[in-house]
C-alpha positions in Angstrom: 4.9 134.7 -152.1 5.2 137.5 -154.7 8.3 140.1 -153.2 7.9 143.6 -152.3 9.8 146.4 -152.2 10.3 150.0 -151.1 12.9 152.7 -151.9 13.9 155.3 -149.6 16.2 157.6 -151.1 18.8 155.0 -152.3 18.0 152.1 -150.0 15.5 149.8 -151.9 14.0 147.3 -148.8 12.4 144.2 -149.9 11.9 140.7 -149.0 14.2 139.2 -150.9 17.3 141.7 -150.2 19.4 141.8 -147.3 18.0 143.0 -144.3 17.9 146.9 -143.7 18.6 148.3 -140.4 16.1 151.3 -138.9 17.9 152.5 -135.9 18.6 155.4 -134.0 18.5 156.8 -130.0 15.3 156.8 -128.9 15.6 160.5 -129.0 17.9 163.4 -130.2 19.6 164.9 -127.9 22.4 167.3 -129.7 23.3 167.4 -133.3 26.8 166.0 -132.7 25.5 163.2 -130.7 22.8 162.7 -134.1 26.0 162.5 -136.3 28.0 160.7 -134.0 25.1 157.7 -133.6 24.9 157.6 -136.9 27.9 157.6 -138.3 28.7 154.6 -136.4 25.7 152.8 -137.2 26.5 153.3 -140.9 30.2 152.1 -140.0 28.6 148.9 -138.7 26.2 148.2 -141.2 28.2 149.0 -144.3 30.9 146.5 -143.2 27.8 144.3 -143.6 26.6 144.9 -146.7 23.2 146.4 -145.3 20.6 148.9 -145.6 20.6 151.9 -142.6 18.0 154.0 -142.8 18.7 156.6 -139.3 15.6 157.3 -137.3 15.5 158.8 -133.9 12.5 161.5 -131.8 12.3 164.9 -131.1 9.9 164.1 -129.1 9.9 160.9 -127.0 7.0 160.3 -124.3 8.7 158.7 -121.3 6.7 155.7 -120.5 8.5 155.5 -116.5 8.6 158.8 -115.1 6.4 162.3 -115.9 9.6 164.3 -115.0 11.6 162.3 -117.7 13.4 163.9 -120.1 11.7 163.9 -124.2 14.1 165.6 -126.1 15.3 168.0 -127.7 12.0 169.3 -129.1 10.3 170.4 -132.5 12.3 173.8 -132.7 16.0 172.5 -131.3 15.4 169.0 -133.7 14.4 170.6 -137.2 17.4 172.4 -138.2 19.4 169.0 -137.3 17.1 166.9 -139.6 17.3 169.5 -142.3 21.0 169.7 -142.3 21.5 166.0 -142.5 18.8 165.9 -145.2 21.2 168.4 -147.2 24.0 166.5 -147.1 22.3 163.5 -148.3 
């Protein structure tokens, strides 16, 4: 099996590297709880040597409920992926 790969940003994932984590909330809800997530999620996967790549929705469809919440929306969500986009 020939191996390959993808970079994003810095992160190079490929089938014969370590395993790189895509995780996140299911959706954003504040931009301290989007730092806060993932800071600790790149705490965990750093002690491991691993890839984090941090993903989460503005816009989540609730698969149980109608009323249930979807996030924090298109207009509250931008400027919080923008910032951490700057910093990176």
């Amino acid at each position: 099996m020939s191996n390959k790969k993808v970079n994003c940003g810095n992160i190079e994932i490929s089938n014969n590297r370590k395993i790189c984590i895509i995780a996140g909330p299911c959706q954003l809800e504040t931009e301290q709880h989007a730092i806060d997530m993932a800071g600790k999620i790149q705490e965990i996967t750093q002690k491991f040597g691993l890839g984090f790549i941090y993903k989460t929705s503005f816009d989540k469809a609730n698969r149980t409920s109608l009323k249930g919440k979807r996030g924090a929306g298109l207009d509250a969500s931008l400027p919080v992926f923008l910032i951490k986009l700057k910093k990176n």
